[in-house]
N, C-alpha and C positions, 0 to 999 in steps of 0.2 A: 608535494603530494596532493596538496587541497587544490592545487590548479588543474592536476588531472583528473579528480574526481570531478572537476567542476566542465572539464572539456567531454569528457563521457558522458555526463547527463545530459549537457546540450544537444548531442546527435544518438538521445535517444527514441523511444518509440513516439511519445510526444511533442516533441520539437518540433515545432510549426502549427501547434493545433489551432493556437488563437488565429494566426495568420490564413489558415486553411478555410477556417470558419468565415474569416471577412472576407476573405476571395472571392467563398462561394454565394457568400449575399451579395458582393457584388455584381456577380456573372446576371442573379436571378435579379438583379435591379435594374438588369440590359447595358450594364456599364462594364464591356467587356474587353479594354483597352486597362483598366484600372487593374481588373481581377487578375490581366493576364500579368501584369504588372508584380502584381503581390504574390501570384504562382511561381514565377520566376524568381523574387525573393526567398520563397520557400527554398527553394532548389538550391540556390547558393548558400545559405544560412545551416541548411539542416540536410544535405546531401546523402545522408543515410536514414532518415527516419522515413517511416510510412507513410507522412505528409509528401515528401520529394516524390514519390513515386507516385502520390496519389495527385498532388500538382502535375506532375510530365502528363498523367492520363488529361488532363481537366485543360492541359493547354492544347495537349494535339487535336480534341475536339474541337475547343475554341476557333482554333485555324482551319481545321473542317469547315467551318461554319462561314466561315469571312469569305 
């Protein structure tokens, strides 16, 4: 039971926030090979949080850009 409650909170609404936050300093430190790096982490790690969706925006830009 404690392993489900503990698999729920991970692919909650915060999941990924630390990650999302370094991503995006990375992106603004022009190291955008790292960020895109760690947005993709997001994505695997935490596929249903706000972060994954907020990552997929932040990468399609990224490749915009390239």
């Amino acid at each position: 039971m404690l392993a489900i409650i503990f698999l729920v909170s991970a692919c909650s609404g915060n999941g990924g926030k630390e990650l999302f936050e370094t991503a995006k300093f990375e992106e603004v430190q022009n190291n955008k090979e790292h960020s895109a790096e760690l947005y993709e982490e997001i994505i695997k790690k935490y596929p249903k949080s706000e972060y994954a969706k907020k990552a997929e925006e932040r990468l399609k830009a990224l490749k915009g850009t390239e």
